[in-house]
C-alpha positions as CSV (number, residue, x, y, z in Angstrom):
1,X,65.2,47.4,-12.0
2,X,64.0,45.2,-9.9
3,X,61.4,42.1,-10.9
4,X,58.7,42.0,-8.4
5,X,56.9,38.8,-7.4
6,X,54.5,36.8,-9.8
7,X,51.5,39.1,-10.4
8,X,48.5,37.2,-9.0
9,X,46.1,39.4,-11.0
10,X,47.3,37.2,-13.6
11,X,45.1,34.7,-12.9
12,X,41.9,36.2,-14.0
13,X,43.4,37.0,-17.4
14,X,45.7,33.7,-17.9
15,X,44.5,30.1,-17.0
16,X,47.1,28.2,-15.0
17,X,49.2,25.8,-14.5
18,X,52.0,27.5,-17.3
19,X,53.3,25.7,-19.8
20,X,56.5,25.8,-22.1
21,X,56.5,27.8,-25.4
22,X,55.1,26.6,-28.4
23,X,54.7,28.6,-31.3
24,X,51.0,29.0,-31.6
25,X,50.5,29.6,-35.5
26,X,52.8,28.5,-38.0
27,X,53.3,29.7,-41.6
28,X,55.4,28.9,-45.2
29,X,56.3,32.5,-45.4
30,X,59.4,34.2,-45.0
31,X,58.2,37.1,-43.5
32,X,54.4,37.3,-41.5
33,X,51.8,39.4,-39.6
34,X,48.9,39.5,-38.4
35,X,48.0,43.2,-36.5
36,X,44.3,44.0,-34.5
37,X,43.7,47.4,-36.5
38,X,42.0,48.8,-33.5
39,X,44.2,48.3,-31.0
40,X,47.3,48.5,-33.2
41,X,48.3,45.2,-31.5
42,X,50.8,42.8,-33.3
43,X,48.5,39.1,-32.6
44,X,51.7,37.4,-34.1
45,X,55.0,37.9,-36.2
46,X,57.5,36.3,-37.9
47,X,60.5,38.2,-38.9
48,X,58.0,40.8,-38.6
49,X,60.3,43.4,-37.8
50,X,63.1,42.8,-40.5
51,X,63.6,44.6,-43.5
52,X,62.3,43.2,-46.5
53,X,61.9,43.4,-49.9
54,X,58.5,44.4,-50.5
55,X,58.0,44.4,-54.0
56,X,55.0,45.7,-55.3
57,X,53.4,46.0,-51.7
58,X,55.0,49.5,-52.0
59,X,52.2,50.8,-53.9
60,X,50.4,51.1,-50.4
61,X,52.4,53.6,-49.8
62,X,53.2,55.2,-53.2
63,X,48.9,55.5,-52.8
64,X,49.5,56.5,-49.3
65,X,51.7,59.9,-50.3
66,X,48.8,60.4,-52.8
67,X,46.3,60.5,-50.8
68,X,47.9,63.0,-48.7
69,X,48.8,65.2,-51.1
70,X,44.2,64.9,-52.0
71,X,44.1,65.7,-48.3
72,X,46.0,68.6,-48.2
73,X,44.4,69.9,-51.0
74,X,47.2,70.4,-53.2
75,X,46.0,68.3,-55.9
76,X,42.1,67.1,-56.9
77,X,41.4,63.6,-58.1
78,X,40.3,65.3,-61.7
79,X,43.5,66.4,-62.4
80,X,45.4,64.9,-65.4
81,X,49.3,63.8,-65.6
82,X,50.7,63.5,-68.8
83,X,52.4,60.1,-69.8
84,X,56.4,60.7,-70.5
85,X,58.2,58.3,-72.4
86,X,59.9,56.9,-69.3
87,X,56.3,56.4,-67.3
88,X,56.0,53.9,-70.8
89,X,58.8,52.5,-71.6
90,X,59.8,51.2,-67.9
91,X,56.1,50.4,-66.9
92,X,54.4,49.4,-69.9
93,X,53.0,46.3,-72.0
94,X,56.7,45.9,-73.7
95,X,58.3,45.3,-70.1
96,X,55.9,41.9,-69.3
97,X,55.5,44.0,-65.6
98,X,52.3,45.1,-64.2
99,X,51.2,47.9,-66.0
100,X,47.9,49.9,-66.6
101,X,49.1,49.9,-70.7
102,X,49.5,53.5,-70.5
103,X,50.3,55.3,-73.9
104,X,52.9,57.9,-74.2
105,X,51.2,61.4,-74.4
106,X,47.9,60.7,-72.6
107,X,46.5,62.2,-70.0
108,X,45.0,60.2,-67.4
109,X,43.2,61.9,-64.2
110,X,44.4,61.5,-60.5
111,X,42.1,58.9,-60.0
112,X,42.4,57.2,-63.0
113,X,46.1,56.8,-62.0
114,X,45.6,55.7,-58.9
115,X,43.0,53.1,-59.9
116,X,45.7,51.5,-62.1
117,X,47.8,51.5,-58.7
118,X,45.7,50.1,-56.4
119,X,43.8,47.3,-58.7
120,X,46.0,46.6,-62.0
121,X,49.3,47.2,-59.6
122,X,50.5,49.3,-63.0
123,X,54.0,50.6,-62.5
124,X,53.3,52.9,-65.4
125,X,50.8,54.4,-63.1
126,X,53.1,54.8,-60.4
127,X,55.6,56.5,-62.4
128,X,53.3,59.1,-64.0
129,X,52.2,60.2,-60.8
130,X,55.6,60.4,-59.2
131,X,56.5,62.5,-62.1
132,X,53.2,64.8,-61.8
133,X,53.9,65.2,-58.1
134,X,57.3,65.9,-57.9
135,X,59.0,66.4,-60.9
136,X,60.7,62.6,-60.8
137,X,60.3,59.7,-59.5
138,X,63.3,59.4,-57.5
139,X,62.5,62.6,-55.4
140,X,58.9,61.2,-55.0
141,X,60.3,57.7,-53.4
142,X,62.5,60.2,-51.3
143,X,59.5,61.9,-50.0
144,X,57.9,58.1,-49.5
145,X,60.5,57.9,-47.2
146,X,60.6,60.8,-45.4
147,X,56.4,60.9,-45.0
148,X,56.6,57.3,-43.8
149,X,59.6,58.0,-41.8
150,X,57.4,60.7,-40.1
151,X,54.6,58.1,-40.0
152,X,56.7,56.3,-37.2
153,X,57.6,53.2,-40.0
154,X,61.2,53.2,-38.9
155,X,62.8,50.3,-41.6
156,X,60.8,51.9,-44.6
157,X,63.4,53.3,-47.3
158,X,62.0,53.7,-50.7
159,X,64.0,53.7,-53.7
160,X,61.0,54.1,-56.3
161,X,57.2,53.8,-56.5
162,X,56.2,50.8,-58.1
163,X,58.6,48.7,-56.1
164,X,60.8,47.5,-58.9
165,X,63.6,45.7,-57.5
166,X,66.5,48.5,-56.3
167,X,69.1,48.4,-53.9
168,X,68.3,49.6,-50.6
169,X,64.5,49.4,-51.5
170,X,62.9,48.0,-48.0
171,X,60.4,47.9,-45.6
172,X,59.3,45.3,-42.8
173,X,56.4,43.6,-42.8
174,X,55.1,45.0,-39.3
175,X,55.8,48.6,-41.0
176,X,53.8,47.6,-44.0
177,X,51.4,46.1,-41.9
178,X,50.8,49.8,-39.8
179,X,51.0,51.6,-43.5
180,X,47.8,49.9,-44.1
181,X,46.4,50.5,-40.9
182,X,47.0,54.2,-41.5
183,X,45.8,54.2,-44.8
184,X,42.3,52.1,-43.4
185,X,42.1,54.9,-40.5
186,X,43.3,58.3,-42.3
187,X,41.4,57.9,-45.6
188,X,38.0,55.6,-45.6
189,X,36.8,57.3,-48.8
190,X,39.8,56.6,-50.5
191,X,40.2,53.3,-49.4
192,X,37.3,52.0,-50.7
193,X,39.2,52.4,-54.1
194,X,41.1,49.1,-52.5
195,X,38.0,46.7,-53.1
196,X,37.4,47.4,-56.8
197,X,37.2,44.0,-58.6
198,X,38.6,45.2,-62.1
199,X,39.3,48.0,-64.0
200,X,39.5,48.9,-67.1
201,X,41.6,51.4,-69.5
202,X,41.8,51.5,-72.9
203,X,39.4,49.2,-73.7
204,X,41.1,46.7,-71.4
205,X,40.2,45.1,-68.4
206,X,41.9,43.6,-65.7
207,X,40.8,41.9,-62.0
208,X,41.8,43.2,-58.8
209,X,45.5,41.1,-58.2
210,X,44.0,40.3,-54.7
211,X,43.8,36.5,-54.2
212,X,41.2,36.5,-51.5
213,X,39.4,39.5,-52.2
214,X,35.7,38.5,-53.1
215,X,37.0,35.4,-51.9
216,X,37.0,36.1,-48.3
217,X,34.2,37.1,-46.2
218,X,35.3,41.3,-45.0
219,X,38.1,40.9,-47.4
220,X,38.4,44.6,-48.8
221,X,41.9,45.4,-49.4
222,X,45.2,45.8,-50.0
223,X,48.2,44.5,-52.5
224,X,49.8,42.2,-53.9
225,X,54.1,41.9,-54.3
226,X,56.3,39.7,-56.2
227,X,59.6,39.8,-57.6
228,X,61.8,36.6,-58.1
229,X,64.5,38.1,-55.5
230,X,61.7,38.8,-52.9
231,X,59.0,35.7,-53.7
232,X,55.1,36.2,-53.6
233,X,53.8,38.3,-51.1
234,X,50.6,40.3,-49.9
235,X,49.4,42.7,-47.4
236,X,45.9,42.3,-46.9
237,X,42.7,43.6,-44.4
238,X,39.0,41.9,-43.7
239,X,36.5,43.3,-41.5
240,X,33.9,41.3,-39.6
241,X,31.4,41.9,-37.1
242,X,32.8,45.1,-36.2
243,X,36.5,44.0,-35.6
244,X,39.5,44.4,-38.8
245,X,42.4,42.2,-39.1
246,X,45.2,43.0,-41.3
247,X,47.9,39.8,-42.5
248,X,51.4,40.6,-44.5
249,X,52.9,37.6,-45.8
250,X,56.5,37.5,-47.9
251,X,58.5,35.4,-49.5
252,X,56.1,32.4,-50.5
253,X,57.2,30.4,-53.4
254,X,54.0,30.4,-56.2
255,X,50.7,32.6,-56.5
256,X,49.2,29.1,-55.1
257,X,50.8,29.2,-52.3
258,X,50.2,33.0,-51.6
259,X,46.5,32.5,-51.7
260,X,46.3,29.3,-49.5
261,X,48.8,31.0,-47.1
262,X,47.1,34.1,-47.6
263,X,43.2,32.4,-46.9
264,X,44.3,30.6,-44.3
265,X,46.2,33.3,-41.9
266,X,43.3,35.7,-42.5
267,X,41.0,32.8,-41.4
268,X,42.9,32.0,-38.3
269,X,43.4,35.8,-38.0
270,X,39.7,36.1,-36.8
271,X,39.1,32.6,-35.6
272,X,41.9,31.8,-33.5
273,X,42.3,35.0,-31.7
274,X,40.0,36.7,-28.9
275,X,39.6,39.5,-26.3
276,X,39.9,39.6,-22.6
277,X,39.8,42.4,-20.1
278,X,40.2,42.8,-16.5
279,X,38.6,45.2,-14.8
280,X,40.3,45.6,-11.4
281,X,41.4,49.0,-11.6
282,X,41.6,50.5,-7.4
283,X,42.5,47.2,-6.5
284,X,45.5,46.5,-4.6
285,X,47.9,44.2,-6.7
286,X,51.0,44.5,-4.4
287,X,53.3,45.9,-1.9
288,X,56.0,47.2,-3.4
289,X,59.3,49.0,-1.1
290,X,59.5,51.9,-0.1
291,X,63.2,54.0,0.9
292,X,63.5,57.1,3.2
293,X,59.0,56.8,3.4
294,X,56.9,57.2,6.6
295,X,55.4,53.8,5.0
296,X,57.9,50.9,4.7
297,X,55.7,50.0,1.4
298,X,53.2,50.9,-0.6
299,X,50.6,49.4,-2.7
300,X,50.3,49.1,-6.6
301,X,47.2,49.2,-8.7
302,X,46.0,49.4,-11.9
303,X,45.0,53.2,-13.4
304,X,43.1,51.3,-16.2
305,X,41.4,47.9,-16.8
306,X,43.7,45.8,-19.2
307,X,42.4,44.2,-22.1
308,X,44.6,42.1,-23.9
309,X,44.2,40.5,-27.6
310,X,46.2,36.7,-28.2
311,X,45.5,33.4,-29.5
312,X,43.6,31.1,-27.5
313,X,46.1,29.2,-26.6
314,X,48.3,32.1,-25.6
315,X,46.2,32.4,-22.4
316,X,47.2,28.8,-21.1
317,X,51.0,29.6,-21.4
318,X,51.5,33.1,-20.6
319,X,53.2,34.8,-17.3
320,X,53.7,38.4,-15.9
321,X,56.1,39.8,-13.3
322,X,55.8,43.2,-11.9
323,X,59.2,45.9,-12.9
324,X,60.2,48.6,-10.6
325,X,62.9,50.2,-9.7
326,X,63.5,49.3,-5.8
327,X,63.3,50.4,-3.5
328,X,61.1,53.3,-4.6
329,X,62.5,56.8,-3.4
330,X,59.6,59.0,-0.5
331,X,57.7,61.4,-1.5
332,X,55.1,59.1,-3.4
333,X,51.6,60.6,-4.2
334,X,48.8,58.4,-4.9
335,X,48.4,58.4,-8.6
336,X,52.4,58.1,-9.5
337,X,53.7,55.9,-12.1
338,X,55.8,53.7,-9.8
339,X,56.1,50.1,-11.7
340,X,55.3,48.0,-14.7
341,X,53.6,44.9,-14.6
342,X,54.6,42.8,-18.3
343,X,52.9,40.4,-20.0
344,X,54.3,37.8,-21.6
345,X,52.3,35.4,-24.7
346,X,53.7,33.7,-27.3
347,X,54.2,35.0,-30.3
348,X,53.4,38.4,-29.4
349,X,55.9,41.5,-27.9
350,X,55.6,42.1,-24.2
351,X,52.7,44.0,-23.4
352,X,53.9,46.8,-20.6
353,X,51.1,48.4,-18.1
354,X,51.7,51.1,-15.8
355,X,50.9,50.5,-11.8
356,X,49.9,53.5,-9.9
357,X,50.3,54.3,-6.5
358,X,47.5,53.6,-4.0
359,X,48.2,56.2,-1.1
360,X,50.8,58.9,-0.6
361,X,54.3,58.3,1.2
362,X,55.4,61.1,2.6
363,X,59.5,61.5,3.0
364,X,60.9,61.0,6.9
365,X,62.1,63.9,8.4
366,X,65.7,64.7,9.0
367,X,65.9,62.1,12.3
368,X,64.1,59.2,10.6
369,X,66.3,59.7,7.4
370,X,69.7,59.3,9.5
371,X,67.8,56.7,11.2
372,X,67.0,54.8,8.0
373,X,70.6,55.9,6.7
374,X,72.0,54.3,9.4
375,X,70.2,51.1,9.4
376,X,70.7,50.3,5.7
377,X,74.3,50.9,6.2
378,X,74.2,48.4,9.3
379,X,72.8,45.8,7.0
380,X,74.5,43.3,5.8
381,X,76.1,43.3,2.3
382,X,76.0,47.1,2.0
């Protein structure tokens, strides 16, 4: 593959002169990330792609198989699960966990359940409904894995469905940060159930674990996590003015510390972050070679206008370099996918965008081929 010269389209979408990398946002967590829900974009990371321990995060998607399951219209939210003696005794009061304070033998509804998920974080919930669903809680946390295995969440491997610590029992934060986007974009309705302030069962009522929700202007979801092997940790979403953010943090020392850490990416998350686009598409960006062509070159273009999401500062010390694989091989036909141009910011993946061909190339005919042949072997080097 060959890097093609500085893109000079560049300069409409990056300010110039470059200048050396400097991480843009900092953070106390372990693990971090802050994702552009439309877009899907990842605006910054930190060990964002690692395995984790995610605690009880994985509620999102033990709610997540749930709501499937609604979807598909094998179960309806006014059906009841009875309690078991396990769903109790490893997720109730006694155990000093998160629980809904579930009694053995009663029969809460789907909803019900998944209320205590979702607000309480109750790990009594999460068991009754993995044994409602399918029969036991460790096939349920197999089929976790498998439906968010489909989903495209490649380090997700669930071991049960409250997130109790168990070994093997991970998922990265970027993965958990896409679960949510999912759950946001696949089930509205069901995701309003995410922004309930309290709840109450049995005559007891408990807030909504979520530090910054009602705290927060947008602030309408997700989960908290902690376990001491895994620290304090949250996966959270806010929508304003039309755009949604969603932050996952890990591994932060104290409940204080989640919420300030928690407050202040989500703040930075909207304020430190914008949108620009370039519309050049038709334009000719560069020449690029051409082998065995009627045309020694041909030109490169945009098929689409680019619009890229980064910090503020990312757009001061950013590059891009055109990728192709030269020289390009006749026949070419405008519209062919014949390089990349990449994008480099800090802090964010490399953004890849195809360039197009501008005209057709048509291939020599049998004289200009051995002509060509013969003159590339003539050069030097070869």
């Amino acid at each position: 593959m060959r890097r093609g010269p500085r893109f000079f389209l560049i300069g409409f979408l990056l300010a110039w002169p470059l200048l050396a990398h400097a991480q843009l946002i900092q953070t106390e967590a372990d693990y971090a990330v802050i994702l552009d829900h439309d877009s899907g974009a990842v605006l910054y990371e930190k060990q964002g792609s690692t395995a984790m321990i995610p605690a009880s995060m994985t509620k999102v998607m033990t709610a997540y198989l749930v709501f499937d399951r609604l979807r598909s219209g094998e179960i309806s939210l006014t059906d009841r699960f009875t309690v078991s003696e396990r769903a109790w005794r490893e997720g109730g009061w006694a155990t000093g966990g998160s629980t809904m304070g579930l009694g053995i033998g009663e029969t809460p509804t789907i909803e019900d359940l998944l209320r205590g998920v979702i607000i309480v974080s109750g790990n009594d919930a999460c068991i009754v409904l993995a044994e409602g669903l399918s029969g036991s809680e460790a096939v349920f946390a197999e089929e976790m894995t498998m439906l968010a295995q489909d989903m495209g969440l490649s380090s997700a491997a669930f071991r049960n469905a409250s997130g109790l610590n168990a070994e093997g029992h991970r998922i990265s934060a970027l993965d958990l940060a896409r679960l949510a986007r999912a759950t946001i974009r696949d089930f509205p309705d069901l995701y309003r159930l995410y922004a309930e302030t309290n709840f109450t069962w049995s005559g007891i009522s408990q807030a909504n674990r979520n530090p910054i929700l009602g705290k927060l202007s947008g602030v309408d979801g997700l989960k908290t996590g902690h376990l001491s092997v895994s620290g304090y940790g949250l996966v959270a979403s806010a929508e304003r003015d039309g755009v949604r953010r969603i932050i996952v943090i890990n591994g932060l020392d104290s409940m204080a510390d989640r919420e300030r850490e928690a407050e202040r990416l989500m703040r930075l998350a909207f304020s430190a972050f914008e949108t620009r686009t370039v519309e050049t598409t038709g334009r000719r960006l560069a020449d690029l070679d051409v082998w065995m062509g009627q045309a020694r070159e041909v030109g490169a273009m945009l098929g689409d206008p680019i619009t890229v999401t980064a910090h503020k500062r990312a757009f001061v010390s950013g590059s891009s370099h055109i990728v192709y694989q030269a020289p390009l091989t006749a026949p070419i036909a405008r519209g062919d996918h014949i390089a990349d141009l990449v994008i480099r910011l800090p802090d964010q993946a490399p953004i890849t965008v195809p360039l197009l061909a501008m005209e057709d190339v048509k291939k020599l005919d049998f004289m200009g081929r051995s002509l060509e042949g013969l003159a590339r072997l003539l050069q030097p080097g070869t």
